[in-house]
Each structure stands twice: as structure tokens, then as C-alpha cells.
C-alpha positions as CSV (number, residue, x, y, z in Angstrom):
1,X,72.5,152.4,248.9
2,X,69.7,152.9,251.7
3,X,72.7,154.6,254.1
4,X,73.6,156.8,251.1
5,X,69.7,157.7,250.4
6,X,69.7,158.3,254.1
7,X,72.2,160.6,254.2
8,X,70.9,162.7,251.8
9,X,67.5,162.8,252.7
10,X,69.3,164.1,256.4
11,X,71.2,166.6,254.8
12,X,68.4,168.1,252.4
13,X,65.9,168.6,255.7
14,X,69.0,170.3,257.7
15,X,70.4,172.8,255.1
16,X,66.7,174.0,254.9
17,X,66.6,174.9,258.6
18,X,69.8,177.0,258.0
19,X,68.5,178.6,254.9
20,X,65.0,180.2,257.5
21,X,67.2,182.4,259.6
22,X,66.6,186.0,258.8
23,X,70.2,187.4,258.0
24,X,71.1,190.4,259.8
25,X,74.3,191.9,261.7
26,X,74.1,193.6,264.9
27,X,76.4,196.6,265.4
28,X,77.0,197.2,269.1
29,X,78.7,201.0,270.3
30,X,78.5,203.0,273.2
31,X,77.2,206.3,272.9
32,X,78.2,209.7,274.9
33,X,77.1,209.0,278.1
34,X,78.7,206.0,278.4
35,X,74.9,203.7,277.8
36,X,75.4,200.9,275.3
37,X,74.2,201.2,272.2
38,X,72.7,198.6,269.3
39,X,71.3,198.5,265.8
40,X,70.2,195.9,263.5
41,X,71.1,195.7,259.8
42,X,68.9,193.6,258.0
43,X,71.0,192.0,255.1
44,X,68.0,190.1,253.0
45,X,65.5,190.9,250.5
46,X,62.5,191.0,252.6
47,X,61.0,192.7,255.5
48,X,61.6,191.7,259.2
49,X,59.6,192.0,262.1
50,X,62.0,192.5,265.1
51,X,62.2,193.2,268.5
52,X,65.1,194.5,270.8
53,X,65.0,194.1,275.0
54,X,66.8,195.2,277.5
55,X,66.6,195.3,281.4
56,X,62.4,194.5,280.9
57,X,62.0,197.0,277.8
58,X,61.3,195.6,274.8
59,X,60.7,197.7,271.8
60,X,59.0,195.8,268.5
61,X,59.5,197.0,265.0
62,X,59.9,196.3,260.8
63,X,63.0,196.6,259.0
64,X,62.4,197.0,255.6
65,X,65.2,195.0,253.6
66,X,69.3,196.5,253.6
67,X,68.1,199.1,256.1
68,X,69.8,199.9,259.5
69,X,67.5,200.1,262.6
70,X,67.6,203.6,264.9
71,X,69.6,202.9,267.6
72,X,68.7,201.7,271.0
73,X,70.0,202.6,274.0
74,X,70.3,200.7,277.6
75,X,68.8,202.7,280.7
76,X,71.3,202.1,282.6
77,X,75.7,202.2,281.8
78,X,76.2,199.4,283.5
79,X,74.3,197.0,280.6
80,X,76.8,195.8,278.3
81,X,76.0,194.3,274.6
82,X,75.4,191.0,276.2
83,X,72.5,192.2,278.1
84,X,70.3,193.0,274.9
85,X,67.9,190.4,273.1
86,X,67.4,190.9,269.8
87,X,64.9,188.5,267.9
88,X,63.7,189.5,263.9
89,X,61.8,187.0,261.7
90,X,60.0,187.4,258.2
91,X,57.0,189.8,258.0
């Protein structure tokens, strides 16, 4: 009984710490001149406060809920979609 309460009590704290993530979907592309490319499609009900840096730029923002961000470009076309951060958390 106490390894069953346990268990539960375990489970109920970590399904909690999945439900706080901010849903989103990052769509990566390249654009004419050959620079990668991002945007960030917020998929919740509530507004976001999010940031996107590359190569020392970092850009900070709000995406108001089932929006896509404007897209931002690298400096340079060597960056690939590895080299962005992107970070968003509830307003």
C-alpha cells in the first residue's frame, strides 16, 4: 500500500512539470539568399513571452496565442537551424 501511494504521489508531481511547457512548433526554412530562417507558432491559449538568438543577437517578443512569429533571419549563411535558441514562457 505505502509503495502504491508512493507511486502515485511521484507520478502526480511529474505529469505537472510536463503540463508547464509552453506548446509551440518551430518552423525552420531558408530564405533567398541562402540565410536560415525561423518562426515560432505558438499552439496554446495564452500569450508567450519569447526570445530567439543567434550568433550574439537575441531578439525578445509576445506571441499572442495560435499566432506565427515574423520570421528571423541568421547574419550569416553559414548558421544552420541548430545555431538558433529559442526560449518562450507564459506572459
Amino acid at each position: 500500500m505505502y509503495i502504491f501511494s508512493l507511486a502515485f504521489l511521484v507520478l502526480i508531481i511529474f505529469s505537472n512539470f510536463a503540463l508547464a511547457k509552453p506548446q509551440i512548433k518551430l518552423i525552420h526554412k531558408r530564405g533567398q539568399d541562402n540565410k536560415a530562417m525561423i518562426q515560432i507558432k505558438n499552439e496554446s491559449n495564452y500569450l508567450l513571452n519569447c526570445y530567439v538568438a543567434i550568433d550574439g543577437h537575441k531578439k525578445h517578443f509576445k506571441l499572442k496565442p495560435h499566432r506565427l512569429s515574423k520570421s528571423f533571419k541568421a547574419t550569416h549563411s553559414k548558421f544552420n537551424s541548430n545555431h538558433f535558441s529559442v526560449s518562450c514562457d507564459y506572459a
